[in-house]
Residue, then its C-alpha position, 0 to 999 in steps of 0.5 A: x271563416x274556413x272549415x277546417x277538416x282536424x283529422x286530415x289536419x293532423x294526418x298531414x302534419x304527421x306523414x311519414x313516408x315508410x323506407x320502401x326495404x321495409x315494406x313486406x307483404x301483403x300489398x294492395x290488390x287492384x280493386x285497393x289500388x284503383x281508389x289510391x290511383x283515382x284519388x292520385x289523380x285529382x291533382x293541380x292539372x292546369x288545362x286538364x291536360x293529364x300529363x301524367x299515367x300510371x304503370x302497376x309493377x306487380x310483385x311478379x315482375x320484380x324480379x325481371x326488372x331487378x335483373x334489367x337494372x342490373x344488365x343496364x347497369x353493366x352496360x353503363x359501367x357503373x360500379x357495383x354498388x351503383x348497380x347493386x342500388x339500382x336494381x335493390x328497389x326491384x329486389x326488395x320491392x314487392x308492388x310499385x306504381x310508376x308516375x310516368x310524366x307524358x310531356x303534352x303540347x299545349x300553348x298556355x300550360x309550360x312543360x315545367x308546370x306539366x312537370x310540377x303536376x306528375x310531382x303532385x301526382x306522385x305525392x297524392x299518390x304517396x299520402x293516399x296510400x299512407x292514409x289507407x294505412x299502407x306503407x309507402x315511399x317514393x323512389x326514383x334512382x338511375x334507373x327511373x332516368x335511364x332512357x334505354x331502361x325505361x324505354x325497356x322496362x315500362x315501354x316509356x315514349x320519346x315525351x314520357x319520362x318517370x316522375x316517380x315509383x311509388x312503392x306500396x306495402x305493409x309497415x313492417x316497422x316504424x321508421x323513427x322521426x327525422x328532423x324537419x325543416x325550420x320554417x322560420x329560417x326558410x320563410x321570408x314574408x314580403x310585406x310593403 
């Protein structure tokens, strides 16, 4: 007979991620941030390969990043909503941590599966923050897949690429509950 564990049990059954505009002041420091990034870590890491690292944007360097999507975005030609979007994470974000996915040669552990694990990380990432009673959502948006934006921004490799941006913060206000996925109507059960 398993041991269930009733509060995690509950915690998950009602996760909600915050909208990353609503999250003001204070956000963790570092010494809050290193327990989140170590739990993000204990995720499914078939080979132990770790392919995935973290890049703490500091609510210094918003405003600078803010800009670089902007610029980007210019000489992209995208249009001004596109660009006003893209750099309104950087303007409204106050502390965020990049799941950067670094791509490892490894002959039994397929890229894709590499993939799913920067994924899991970003979503241990996600819980752990909202479990410690922070505010938390995950972003990604045209910058995060811009190769000449994350290349400047974060410094980011050829084989690295940015699985998410996970923006931590205090709840400024509640979001309202949205609708969930039928689970009767998604699940199919083989049985022979």
């Amino acid at each position: 007979m398993p041991d269930p564990n009733p509060d995690a049990l509950k915690f998950l059954q009602s996760r909600r991620s915050r909208p990353a505009k609503t999250l003001g002041l204070p956000v963790p420091s570092r010494d809050e941030l290193m327990p989140l990034l170590t739990i993000a870590a204990r995720t499914p890491d078939h080979g132990k390969l770790e392919p995935w690292r973290f890049i703490v944007i500091e609510p210094k360097d918003m405003a600078s990043l803010a800009d670089m999507a902007e610029a980007c975005g210019t000489t992209l030609d995208l249009d001004a909503e596109q660009i006003t979007k893209g750099r309104s994470q950087f303007d409204q974000g106050h502390l965020a941590v990049v799941v950067v996915e670094v791509q490892k040669s490894a002959a039994k552990v397929p890229a894709i599966e590499q993939t799913y694990s920067a994924g899991a990380v970003c979503l241990s990432l996600l819980n752990a923050a909202l479990a410690s009673g922070w505010g938390a959502n995950w972003l990604s948006g045209w910058p995060s897949h811009d190769r000449s934006f994350v290349q400047d921004a974060f410094g980011l490799a050829q084989h690295e690429r940015v699985a998410g941006i996970i923006h931590i913060g205090t709840e400024t206000s509640a979001p309202p509950e949205r609708p969930r996925p039928d689970i009767e109507s998604i699940t199919t059960w083989i049985s022979r």
